[in-house]
MOPAC internal coordinates of N, CA, C and O (Angstrom, degrees):
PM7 1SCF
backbone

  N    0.0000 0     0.00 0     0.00 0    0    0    0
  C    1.4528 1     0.00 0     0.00 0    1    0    0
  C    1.5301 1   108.18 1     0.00 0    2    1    0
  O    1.2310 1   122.42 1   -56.48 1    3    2    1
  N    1.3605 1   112.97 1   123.52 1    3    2    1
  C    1.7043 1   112.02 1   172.72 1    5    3    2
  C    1.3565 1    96.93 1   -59.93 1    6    5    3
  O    1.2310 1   131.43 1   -30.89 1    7    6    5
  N    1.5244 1    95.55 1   149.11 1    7    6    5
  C    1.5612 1   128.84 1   164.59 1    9    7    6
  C    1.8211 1   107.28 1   -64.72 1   10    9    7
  O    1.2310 1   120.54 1   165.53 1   11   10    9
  N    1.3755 1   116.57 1   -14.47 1   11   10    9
  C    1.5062 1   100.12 1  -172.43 1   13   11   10
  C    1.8661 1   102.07 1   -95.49 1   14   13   11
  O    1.2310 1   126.93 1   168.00 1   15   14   13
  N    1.2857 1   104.27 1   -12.00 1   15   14   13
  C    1.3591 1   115.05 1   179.47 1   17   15   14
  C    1.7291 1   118.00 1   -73.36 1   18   17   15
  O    1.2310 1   124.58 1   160.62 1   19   18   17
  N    1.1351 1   108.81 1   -19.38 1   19   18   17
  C    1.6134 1   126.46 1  -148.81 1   21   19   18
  C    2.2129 1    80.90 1   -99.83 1   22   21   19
  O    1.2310 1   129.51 1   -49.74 1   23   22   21
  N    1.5327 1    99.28 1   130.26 1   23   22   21
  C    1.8707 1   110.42 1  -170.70 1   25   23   22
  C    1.1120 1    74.17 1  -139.03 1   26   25   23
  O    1.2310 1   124.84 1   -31.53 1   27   26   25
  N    1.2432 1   108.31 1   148.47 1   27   26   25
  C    1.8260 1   123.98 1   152.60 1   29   27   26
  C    1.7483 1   108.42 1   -59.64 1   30   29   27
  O    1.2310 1   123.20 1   -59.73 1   31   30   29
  N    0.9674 1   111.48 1   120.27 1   31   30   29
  C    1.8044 1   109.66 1  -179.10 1   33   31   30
  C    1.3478 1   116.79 1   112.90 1   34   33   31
  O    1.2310 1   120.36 1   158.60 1   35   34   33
  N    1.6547 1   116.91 1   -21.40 1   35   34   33
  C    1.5443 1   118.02 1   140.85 1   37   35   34
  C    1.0581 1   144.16 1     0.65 1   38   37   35
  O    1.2310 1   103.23 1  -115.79 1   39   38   37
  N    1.3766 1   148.41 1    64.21 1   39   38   37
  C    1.4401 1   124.99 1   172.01 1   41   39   38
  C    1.0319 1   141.84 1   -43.82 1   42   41   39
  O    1.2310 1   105.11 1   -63.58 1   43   42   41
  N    1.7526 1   145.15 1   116.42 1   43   42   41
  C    1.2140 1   126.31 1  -157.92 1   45   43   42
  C    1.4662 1   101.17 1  -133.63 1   46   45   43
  O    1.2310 1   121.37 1   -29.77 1   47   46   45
  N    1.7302 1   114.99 1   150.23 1   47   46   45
  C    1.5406 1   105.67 1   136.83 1   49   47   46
  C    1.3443 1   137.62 1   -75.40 1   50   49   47
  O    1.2310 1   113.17 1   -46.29 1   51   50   49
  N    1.1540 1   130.52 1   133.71 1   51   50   49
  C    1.6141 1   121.04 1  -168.25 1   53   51   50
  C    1.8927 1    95.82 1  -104.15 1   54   53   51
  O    1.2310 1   123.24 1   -69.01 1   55   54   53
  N    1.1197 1   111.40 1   110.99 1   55   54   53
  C    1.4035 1   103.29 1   163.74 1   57   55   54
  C    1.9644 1   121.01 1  -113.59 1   58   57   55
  O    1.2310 1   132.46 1   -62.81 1   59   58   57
  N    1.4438 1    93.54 1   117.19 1   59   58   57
  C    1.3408 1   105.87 1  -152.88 1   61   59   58
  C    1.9788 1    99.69 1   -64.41 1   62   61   59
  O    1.2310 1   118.19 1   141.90 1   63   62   61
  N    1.1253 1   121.05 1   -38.10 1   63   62   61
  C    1.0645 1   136.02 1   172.62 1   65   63   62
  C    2.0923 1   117.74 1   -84.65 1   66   65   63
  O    1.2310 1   119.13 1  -106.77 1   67   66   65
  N    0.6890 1   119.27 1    73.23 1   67   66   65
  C    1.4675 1   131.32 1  -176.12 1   69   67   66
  C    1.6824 1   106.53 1   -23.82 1   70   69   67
  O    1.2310 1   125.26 1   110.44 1   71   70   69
  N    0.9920 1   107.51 1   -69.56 1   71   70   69
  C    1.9698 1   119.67 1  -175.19 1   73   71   70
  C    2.0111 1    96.67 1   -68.41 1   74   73   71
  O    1.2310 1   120.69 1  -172.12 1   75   74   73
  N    1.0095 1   116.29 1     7.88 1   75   74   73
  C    1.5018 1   103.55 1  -170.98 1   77   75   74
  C    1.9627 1   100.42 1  -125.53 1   78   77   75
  O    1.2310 1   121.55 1  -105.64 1   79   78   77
  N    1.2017 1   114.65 1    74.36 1   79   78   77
  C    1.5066 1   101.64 1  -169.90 1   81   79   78
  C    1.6274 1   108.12 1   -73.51 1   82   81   79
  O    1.2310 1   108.13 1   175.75 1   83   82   81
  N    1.2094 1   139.77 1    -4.25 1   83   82   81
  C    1.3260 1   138.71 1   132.17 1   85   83   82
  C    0.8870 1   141.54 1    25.27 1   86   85   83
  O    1.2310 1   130.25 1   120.10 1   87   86   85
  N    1.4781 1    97.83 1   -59.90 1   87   86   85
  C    1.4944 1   121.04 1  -135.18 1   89   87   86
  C    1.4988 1    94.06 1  -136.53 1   90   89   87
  O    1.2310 1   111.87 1   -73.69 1   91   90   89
  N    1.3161 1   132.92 1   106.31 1   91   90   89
  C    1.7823 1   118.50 1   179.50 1   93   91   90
  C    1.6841 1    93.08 1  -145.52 1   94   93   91
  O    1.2310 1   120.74 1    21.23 1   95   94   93
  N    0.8843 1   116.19 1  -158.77 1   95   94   93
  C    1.8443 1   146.70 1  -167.04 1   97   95   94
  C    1.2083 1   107.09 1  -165.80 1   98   97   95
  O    1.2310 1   108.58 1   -28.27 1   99   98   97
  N    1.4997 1   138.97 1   151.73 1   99   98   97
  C    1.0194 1   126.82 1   136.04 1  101   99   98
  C    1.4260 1   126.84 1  -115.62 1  102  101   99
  O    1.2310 1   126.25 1   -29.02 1  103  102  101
  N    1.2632 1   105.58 1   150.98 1  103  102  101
  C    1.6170 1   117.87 1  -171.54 1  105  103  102
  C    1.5219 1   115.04 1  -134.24 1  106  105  103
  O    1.2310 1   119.42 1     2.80 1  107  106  105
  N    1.5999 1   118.70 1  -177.20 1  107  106  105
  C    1.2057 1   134.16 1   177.43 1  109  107  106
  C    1.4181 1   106.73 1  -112.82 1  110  109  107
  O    1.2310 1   114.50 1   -30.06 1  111  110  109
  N    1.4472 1   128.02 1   149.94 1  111  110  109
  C    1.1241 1   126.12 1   167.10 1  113  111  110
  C    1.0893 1   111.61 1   -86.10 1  114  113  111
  O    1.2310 1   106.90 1    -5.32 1  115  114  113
  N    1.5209 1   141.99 1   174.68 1  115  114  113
  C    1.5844 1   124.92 1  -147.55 1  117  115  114
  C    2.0795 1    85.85 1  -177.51 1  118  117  115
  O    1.2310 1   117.77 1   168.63 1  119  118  117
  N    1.1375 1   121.85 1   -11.37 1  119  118  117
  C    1.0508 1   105.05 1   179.80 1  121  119  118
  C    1.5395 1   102.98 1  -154.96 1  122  121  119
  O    1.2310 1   118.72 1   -23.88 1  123  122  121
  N    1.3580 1   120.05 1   156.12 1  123  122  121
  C    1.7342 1   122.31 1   174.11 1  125  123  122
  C    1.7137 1   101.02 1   -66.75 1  126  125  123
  O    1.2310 1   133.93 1   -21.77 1  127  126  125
  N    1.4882 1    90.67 1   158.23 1  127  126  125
  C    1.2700 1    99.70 1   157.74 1  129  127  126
  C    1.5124 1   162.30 1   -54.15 1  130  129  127
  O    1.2310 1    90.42 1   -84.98 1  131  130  129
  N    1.3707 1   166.74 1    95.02 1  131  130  129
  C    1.0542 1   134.54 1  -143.65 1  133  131  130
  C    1.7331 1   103.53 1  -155.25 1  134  133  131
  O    1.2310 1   123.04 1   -32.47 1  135  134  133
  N    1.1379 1   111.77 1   147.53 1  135  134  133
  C    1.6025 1   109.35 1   175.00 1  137  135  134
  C    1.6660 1   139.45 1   -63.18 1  138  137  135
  O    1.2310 1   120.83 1   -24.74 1  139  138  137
  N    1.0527 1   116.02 1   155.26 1  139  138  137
  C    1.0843 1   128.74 1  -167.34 1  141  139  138
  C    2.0555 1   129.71 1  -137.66 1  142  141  139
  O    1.2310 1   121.44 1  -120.91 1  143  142  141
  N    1.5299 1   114.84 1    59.09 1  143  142  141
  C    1.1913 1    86.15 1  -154.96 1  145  143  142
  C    1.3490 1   124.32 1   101.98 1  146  145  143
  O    1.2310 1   113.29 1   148.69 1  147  146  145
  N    1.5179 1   130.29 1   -31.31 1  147  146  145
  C    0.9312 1   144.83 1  -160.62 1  149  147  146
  C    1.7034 1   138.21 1   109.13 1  150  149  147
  O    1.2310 1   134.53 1   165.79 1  151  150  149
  N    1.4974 1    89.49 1   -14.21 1  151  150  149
  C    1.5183 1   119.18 1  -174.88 1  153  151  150
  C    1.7797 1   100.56 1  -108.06 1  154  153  151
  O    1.2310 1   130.41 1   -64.76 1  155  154  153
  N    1.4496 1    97.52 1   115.24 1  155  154  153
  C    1.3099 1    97.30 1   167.34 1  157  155  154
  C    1.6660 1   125.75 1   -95.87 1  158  157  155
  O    1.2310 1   119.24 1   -18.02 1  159  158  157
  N    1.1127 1   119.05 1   161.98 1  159  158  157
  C    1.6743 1   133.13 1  -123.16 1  161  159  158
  C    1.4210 1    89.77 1  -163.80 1  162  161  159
  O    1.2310 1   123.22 1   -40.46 1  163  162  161
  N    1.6394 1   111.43 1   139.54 1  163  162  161
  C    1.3861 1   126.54 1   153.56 1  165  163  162
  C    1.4121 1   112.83 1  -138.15 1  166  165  163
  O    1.2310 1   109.46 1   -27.06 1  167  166  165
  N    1.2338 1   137.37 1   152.94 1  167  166  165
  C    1.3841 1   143.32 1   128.12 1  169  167  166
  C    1.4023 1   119.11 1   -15.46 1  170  169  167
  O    1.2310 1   119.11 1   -58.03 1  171  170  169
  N    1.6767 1   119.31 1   121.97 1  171  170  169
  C    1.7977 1   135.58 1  -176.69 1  173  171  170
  C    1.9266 1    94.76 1  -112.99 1  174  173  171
  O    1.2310 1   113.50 1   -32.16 1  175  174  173
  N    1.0136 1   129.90 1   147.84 1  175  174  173
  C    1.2667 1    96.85 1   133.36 1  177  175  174
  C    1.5163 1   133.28 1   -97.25 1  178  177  175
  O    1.2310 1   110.99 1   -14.10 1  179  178  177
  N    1.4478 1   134.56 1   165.90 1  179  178  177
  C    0.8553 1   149.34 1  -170.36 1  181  179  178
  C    1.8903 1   103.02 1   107.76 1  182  181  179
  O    1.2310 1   112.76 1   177.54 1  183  182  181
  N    1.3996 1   131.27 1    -2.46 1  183  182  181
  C    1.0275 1   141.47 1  -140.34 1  185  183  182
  C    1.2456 1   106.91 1  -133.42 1  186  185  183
  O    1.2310 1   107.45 1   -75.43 1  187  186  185
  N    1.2755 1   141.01 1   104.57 1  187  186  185
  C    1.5787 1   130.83 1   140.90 1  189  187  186
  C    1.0298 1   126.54 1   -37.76 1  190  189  187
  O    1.2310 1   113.01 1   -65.70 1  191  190  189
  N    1.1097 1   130.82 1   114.30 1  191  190  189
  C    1.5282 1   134.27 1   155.16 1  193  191  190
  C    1.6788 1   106.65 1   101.82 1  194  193  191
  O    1.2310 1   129.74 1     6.53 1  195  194  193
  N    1.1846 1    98.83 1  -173.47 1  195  194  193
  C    1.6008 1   103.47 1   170.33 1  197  195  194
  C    1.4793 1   128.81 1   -61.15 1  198  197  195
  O    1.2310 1   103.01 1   -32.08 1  199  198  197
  N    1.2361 1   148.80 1   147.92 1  199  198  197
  C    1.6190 1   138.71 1   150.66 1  201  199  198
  C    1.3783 1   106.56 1   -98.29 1  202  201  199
  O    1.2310 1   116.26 1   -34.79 1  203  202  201
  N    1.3485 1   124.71 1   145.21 1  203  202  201
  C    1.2927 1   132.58 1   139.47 1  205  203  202
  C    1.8702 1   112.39 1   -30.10 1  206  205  203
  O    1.2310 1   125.97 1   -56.37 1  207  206  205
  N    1.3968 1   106.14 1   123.63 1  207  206  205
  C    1.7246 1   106.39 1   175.41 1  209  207  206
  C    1.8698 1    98.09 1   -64.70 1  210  209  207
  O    1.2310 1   125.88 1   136.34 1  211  210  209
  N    1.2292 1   106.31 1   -43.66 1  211  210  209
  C    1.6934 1   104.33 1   179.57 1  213  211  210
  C    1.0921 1   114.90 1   -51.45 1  214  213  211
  O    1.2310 1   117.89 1  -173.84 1  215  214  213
  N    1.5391 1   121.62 1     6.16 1  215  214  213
  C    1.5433 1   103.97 1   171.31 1  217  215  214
  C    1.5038 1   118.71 1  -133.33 1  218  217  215
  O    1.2310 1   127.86 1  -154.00 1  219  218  217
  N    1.6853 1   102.48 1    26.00 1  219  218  217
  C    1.4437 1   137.03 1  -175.10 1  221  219  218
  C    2.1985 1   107.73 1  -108.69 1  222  221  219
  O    1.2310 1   136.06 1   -56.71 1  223  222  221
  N    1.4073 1    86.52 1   123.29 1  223  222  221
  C    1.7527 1    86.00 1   162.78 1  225  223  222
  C    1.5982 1    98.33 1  -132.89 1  226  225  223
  O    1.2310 1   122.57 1   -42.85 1  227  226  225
  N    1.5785 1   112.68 1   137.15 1  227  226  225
  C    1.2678 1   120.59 1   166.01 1  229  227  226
  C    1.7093 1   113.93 1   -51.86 1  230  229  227
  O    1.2310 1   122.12 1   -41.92 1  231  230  229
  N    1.2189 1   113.55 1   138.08 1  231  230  229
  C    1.9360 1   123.15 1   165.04 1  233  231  230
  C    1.1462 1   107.78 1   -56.93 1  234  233  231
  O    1.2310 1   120.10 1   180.00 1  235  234  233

């Protein structure tokens, strides 16, 4: 998922395992984006810390 797509208030699937679409949660995004390493990351809730956007699809 692009980073320009990703709004606070978003609905997302979170799939914790990337190769396993199976398997998701869904959440809200709750914070902008920002880097990490090179890998950019936002705020879910239900979630500590940052996620990888690569492991985010909009609802």
């Amino acid at each position: 998922m692009a980073h320009e797509l990703i709004k606070k208030g978003t609905k997302v699937k979170y799939y914790p395992i990337i190769t396993n679409k199976s398997i998701f949660s869904e959440h809200e995004v709750i914070s902008e984006c920002w880097e990490i390493c090179g890998e950019m990351v936002v705020k879910i809730s239900g979630k500590s810390g940052g996620v990888s956007i690569n492991h985010l699809e909009a609802i």
